[in-house]
C-alpha positions in Angstrom: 11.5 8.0 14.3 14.9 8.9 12.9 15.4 12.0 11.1 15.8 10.9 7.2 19.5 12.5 6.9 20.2 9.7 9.5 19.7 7.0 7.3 22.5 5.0 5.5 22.0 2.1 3.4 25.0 1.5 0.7 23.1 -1.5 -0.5 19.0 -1.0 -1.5 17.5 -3.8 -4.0 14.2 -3.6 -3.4 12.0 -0.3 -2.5 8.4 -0.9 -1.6 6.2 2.0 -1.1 2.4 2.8 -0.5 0.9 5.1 -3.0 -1.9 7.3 -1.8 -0.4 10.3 -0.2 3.0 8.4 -0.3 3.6 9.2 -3.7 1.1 11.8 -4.2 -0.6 15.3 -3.4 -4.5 16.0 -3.0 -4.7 12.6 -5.2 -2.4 13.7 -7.6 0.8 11.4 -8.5 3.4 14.2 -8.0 6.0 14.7 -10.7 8.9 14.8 -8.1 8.0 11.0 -7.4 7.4 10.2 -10.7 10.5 11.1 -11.7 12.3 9.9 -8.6 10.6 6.1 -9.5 12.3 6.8 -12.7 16.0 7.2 -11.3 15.5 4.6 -8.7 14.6 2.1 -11.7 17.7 3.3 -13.7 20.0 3.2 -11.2 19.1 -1.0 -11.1 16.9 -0.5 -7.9 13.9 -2.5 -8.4 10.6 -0.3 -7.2 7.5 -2.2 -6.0 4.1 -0.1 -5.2 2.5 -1.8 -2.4 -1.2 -0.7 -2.2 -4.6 -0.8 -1.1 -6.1 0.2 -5.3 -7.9 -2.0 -7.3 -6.8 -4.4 -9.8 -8.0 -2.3 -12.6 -5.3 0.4 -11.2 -2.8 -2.3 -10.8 -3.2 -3.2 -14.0 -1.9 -0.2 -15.8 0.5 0.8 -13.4 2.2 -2.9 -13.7 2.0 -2.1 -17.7 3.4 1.6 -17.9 5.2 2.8 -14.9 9.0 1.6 -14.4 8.7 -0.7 -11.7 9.0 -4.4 -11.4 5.9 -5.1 -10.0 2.4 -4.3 -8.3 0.6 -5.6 -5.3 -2.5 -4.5 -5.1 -6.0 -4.6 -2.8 -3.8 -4.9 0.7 -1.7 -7.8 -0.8 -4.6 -9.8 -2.8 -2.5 -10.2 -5.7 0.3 -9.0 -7.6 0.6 -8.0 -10.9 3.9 -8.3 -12.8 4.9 -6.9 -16.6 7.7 -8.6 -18.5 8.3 -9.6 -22.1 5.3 -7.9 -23.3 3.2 -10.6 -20.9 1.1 -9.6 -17.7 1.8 -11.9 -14.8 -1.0 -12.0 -12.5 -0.9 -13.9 -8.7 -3.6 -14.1 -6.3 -3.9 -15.3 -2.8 -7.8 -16.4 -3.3 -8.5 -18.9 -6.9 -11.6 -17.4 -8.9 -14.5 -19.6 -6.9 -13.4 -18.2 -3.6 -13.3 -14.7 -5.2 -16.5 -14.9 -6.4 -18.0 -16.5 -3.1 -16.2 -13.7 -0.8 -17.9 -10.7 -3.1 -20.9 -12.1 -1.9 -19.7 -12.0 1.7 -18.8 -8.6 1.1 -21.9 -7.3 -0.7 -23.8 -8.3 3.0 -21.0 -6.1 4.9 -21.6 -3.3 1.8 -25.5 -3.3 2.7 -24.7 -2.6 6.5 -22.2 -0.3 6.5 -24.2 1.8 4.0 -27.4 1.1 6.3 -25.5 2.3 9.7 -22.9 4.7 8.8 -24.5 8.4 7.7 -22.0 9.8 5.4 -20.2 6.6 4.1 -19.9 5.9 0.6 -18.3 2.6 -1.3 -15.0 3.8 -2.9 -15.0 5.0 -6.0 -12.8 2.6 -7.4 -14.8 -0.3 -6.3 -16.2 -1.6 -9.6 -12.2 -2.7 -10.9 -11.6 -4.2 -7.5 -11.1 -8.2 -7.4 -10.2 -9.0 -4.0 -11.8 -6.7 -0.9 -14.4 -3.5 -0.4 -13.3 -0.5 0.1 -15.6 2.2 2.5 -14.8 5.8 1.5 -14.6 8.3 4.4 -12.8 10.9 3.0 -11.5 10.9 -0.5 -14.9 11.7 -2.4 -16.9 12.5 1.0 -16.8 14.9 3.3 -14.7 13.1 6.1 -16.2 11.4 8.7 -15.4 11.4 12.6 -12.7 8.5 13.8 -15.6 7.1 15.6 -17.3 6.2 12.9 -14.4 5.5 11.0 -14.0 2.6 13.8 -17.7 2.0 13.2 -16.8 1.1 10.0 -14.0 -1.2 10.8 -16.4 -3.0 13.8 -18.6 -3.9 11.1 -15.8 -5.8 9.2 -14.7 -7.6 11.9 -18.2 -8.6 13.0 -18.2 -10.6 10.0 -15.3 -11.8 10.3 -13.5 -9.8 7.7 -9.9 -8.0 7.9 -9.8 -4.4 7.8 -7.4 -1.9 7.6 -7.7 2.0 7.7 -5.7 3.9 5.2 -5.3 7.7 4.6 -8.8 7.5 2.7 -10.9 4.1 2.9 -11.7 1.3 4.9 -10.3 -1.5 3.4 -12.3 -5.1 4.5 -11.3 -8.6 2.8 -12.0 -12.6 3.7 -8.1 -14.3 3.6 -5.3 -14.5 5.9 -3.5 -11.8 3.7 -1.9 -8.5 3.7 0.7 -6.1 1.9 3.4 -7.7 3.9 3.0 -11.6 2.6 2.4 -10.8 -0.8 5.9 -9.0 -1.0 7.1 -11.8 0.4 5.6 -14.1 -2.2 6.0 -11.8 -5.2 10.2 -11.3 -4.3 10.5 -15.2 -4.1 8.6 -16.1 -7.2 10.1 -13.4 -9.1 13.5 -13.2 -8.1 14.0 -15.8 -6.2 14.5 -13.4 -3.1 14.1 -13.8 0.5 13.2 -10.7 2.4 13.3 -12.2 5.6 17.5 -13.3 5.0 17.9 -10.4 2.7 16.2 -7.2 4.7 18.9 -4.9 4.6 18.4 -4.9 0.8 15.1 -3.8 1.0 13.5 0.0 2.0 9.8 0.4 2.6 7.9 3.8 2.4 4.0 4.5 3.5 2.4 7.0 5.6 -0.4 5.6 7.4 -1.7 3.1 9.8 -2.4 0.3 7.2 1.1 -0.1 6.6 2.3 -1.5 10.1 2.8 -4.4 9.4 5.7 -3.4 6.7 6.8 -0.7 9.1 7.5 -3.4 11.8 9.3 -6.0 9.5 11.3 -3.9 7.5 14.8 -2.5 9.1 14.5 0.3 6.9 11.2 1.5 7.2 10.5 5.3 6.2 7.4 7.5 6.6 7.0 10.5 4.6 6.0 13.3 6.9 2.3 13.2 7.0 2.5 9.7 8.7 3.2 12.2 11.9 -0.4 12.8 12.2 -1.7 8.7 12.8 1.8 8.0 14.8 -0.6 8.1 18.0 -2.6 5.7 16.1 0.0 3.1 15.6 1.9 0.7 17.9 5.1 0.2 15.1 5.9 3.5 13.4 8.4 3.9 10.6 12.3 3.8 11.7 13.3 7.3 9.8 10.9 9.8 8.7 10.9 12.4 5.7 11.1 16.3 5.7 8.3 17.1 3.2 4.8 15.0 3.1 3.6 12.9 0.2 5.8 12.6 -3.1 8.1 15.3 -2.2 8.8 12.7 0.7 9.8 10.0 -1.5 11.7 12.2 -4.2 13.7 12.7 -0.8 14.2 9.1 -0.1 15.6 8.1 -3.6 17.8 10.6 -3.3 19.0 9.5 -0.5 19.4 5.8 -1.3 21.2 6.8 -4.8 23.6 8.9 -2.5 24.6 5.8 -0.9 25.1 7.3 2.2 
């Protein structure tokens, strides 16, 4: 990983970031990032949270923060606010929705049943697309083994899972944060990410996000992704000072530098 002061990119449309200790600090959205989404969306740079949250999250940040969009629950869907009119997109219709929650209530029952110290996610009752397992927000954290358990159980039942900074995110669909960019930027401005990567900047900070940090040329962890680099086969390209939104605040600043 590149030292952030290394990175040079004239030309940034798009900026995709995580949020959960991306954007924020102990849980808290960090005024520094805040206002640093603010200047990116003034400056005409177009911000896009990419995130593992729930719809009913999504649903107010697509509302009241300056971005252009939201994709929430690992790329489930995207939400998108224009002319006083809430766009919403999913990869699953409502009868495949409804048929995977019961998939995912079994997976709920076992995990709960086999892990001591797991909890469902707080968040859980506004979420639309996947389950999230809780091993550290709300709970006191639990070993990697049995964070792993955790993720076994997913896959045993033939679920996706990803670990993030805080939960075990599991979900039925051949989905994640990296298509649903792809389809949100082409149904909304008719934008190919693929042809068009060196217009885009991605930020995260954890292993969930590996699929973005492979794809995108201008990937960018904020500090605290150092401690799952181990854990990861693609890290980020360039990598921040500071941790969390204090990382990011560094990253707009660099991109409205233009150099």
């Amino acid at each position: 990983m590149k030292n952030i002061k290394e990175f040079i990119n004239p030309d940034v449309r798009f900026v995709f970031t995580d949020i959960d200790d991306t954007l924020t600090e102990a849980g808290r959205l960090t005024s520094e990032a805040y206002s640093a989404i603010w200047k990116l969306h003034l400056s005409g740079v177009q911000v896009v949270p990419v995130t593992g949250r729930p719809a009913g999250w999504c649903e107010l940040i697509a509302r009241q923060w300056p971005v252009a969009g939201v994709i929430g629950e690992n790329g489930g869907f995207y939400f998108c606010y224009k002319d006083r009119t809430m766009k919403r997109h999913f990869f699953n219709n409502a009868a495949t929705r409804a048929d995977n929650k019961n998939r995912l209530d079994i997976i709920r029952a076992e995990v709960l049943n086999t892990v001591p110290g797991a909890q469902v996610a707080s968040d859980q009752f506004c979420r639309m697309m996947d389950l999230a397992i809780d091993f550290c927000e709300d709970v006191r954290p639990l070993p990697p083994l049995e964070v792993e358990k955790i993720v076994k159980i997913f896959k045993k039942h033939g679920a996706q899972a990803k670990v993030s900074s805080i939960h075990v995110n599991g979900w039925f669909g051949d989905y994640d944060k990296l298509s649903m960019c792809r389809t949100f930027c082409e149904r909304e401005f008719n934008f190919d990410i693929s042809k068009e990567n060196n217009k885009c900047v991605f930020v995260g900070d954890s292993p969930n996000d590996e699929p973005m940090f492979e794809f995108f040329n201008y990937s960018i962890g904020v500090a605290n992704v150092k401690q799952f680099t181990k854990q990861m086969r693609h890290q980020p390209k360039f990598v921040t000072a500071s941790s969390g939104g204090l990382g990011f605040s560094e990253i707009a600043d660099k991109i409205l530098s233009k150099g």
